[in-house]
N, C-alpha and C positions, 0 to 999 in steps of 0.2 A: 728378215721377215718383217721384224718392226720399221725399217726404213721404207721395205715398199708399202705399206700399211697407210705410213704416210704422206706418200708421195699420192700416194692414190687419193687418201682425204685432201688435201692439197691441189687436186687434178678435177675434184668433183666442186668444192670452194670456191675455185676459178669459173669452172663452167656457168656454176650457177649464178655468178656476179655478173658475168659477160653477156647472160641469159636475163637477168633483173636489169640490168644497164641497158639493155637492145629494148626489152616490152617498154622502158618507159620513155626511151627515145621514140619510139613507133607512138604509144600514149599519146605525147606530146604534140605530134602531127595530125592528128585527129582530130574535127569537128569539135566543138564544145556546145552543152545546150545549158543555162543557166538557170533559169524559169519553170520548169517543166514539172518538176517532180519535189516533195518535200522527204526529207528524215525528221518525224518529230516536227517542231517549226519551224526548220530551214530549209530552205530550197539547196538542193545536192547538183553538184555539175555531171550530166551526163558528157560520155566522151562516145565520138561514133555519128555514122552519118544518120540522119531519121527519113525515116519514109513514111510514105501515104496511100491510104487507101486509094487505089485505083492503079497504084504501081506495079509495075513488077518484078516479083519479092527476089529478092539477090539469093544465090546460092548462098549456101556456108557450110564449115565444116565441123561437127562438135565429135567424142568420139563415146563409145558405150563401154559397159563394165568392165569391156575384157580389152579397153582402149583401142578397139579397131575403129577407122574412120564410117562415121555416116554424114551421108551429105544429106541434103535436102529433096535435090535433085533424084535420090533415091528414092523417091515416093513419088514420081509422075503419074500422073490421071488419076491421082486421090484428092481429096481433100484434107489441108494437115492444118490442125490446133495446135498451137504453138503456144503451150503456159510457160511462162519463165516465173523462174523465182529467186530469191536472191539466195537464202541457203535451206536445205529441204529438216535440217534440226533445227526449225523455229517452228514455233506454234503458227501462223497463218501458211506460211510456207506448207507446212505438214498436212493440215487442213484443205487446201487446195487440190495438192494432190492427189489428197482420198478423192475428193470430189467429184475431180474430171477420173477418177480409173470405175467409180462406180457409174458414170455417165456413158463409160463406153456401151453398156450391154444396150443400151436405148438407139445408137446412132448405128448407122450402116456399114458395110463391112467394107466401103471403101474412103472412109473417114478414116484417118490413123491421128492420135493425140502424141505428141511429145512433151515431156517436162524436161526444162534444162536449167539448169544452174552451173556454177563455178564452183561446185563441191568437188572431188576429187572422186571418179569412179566408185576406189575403196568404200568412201562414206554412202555414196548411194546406193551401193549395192546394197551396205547394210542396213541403209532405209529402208529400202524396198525388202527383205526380207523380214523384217520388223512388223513392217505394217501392210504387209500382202500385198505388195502394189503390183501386180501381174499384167493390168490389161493397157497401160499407159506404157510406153516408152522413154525411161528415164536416162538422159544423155548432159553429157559434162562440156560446157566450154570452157574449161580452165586451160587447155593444152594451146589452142590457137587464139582463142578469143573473138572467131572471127562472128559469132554473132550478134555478139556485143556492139565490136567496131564497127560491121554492116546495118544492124539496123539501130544504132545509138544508144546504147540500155548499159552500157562501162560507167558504172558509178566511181567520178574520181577519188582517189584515195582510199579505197575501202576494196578495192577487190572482187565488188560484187554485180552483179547483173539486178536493176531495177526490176521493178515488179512488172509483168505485163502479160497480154494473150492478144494473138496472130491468128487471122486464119487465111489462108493460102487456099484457091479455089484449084480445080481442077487444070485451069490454064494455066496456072502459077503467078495468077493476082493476088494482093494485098484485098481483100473481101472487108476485114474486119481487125482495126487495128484502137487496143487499150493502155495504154500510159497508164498506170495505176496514181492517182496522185500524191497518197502516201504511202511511202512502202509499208509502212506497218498495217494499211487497210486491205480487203478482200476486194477482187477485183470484180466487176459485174458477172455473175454468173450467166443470169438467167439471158443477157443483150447477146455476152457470145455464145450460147447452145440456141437461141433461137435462131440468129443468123447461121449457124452451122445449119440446123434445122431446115431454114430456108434454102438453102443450097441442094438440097435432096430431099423434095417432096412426095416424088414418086415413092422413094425406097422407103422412106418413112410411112409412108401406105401401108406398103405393103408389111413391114413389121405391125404394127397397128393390126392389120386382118388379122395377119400369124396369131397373135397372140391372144386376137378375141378367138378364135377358135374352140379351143377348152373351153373355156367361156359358154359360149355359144350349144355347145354341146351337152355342158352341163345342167344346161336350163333346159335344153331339150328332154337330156334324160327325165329333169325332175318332172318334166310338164306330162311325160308318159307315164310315171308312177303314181301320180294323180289322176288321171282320168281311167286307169286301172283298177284303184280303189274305189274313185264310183262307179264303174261297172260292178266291181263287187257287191 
């Protein structure tokens, strides 16, 4: 028992060298951007190819709590926000998050928000249960890295995904694309929900009406309880 015990740690040791050995071989082959981004007062190497507003935004694959694959692609004729973070247990990181999942009740129902980091499902889950994050979709690249790679955001040596927000228009262009310049700063909020915004001015109307409604109603009511009293 004790021998297969350790043949088996000894069989997972391997894999996992063989598995660290291959990402940083693939690493190594990747794009480099030197300039782009700081930690603090250094400039950090991103690894990964960068795209551009007006492109069109490359599939990828990251996977969700229960590590099944979502692609991109799975959200065709939406419009998708794209916040990255580097880990969601830091205070901007965490902060972000709230932000865009309280922003959802304001956008339209065929907007979808995703937060991705290279946290490990586990820990997101438990974020996300921590801090009610229900209306955002929070998804892991740690398993493939492919959005890292694809759209250039592989902070060398550190493991992490650069700070950034994406938004992917209904055709599946690049709309609106942020480099955060330090990672320890907030990214513009209000540039990407107004450009989200602009994207869907109709539907935003009409949430807008919806919501004066009550509104609207309730002035009425008052405006009858007044001139009821002076008839009285």
């Amino acid at each position: 028992m004790k021998l297969l015990t350790l043949l088996t740690l000894v069989t997972l040791n391997c894999a996992c060298i063989l598995t660290a050995n291959a990402e940083n071989l693939q690493q190594d082959q990747l794009p480099q951007s030197n300039n782009l981004v700081k930690a603090g007062n250094k400039f950090v190497t991103l690894l990964g190819t960068q795209v551009a507003v007006g492109e069109a935004a490359p599939d990828f694959k990251v996977v969700n709590e229960h590590f099944a694959p979502v692609k991109l692609s799975d959200f065709v004729n939406k419009t998708v926000l794209i916040s990255v973070v580097p880990s969601l247990d830091t205070g901007v990181c965490s902060l972000q998050t709230k932000r865009f999942n309280e922003e959802v009740a304001n956008l339209p129902e065929n907007v979808t928000i995703l937060t991705v980091s290279n946290d490990l499902p586990f820990a997101q889950k438990r974020f996300c249960k921590n801090e009610n994050i229900d209306k955002v979709k929070v998804l892991s690249d740690a398993v493939w890295r492919e959005l890292g790679s694809k759209y250039g955001l592989l902070i060398k040596d550190m493991g992490l995904l650069t700070r950034a927000i994406f938004i992917i228009d209904q055709q599946g262009i690049i709309a609106y694309k942020e480099l955060v310049a330090n990672i320890s700063e907030h990214p513009d909020y209000e540039t990407a929900l107004s450009t989200l915004k602009a994207l869907h001015p109709r539907e935003l109307t009409e949430i807008l009406a919806t919501e004066a409604l009550p509104e609207e109603a309730a002035a009425e009511q008052a405006a009858k309880g007044k001139n009821e009293i002076k008839k009285q």
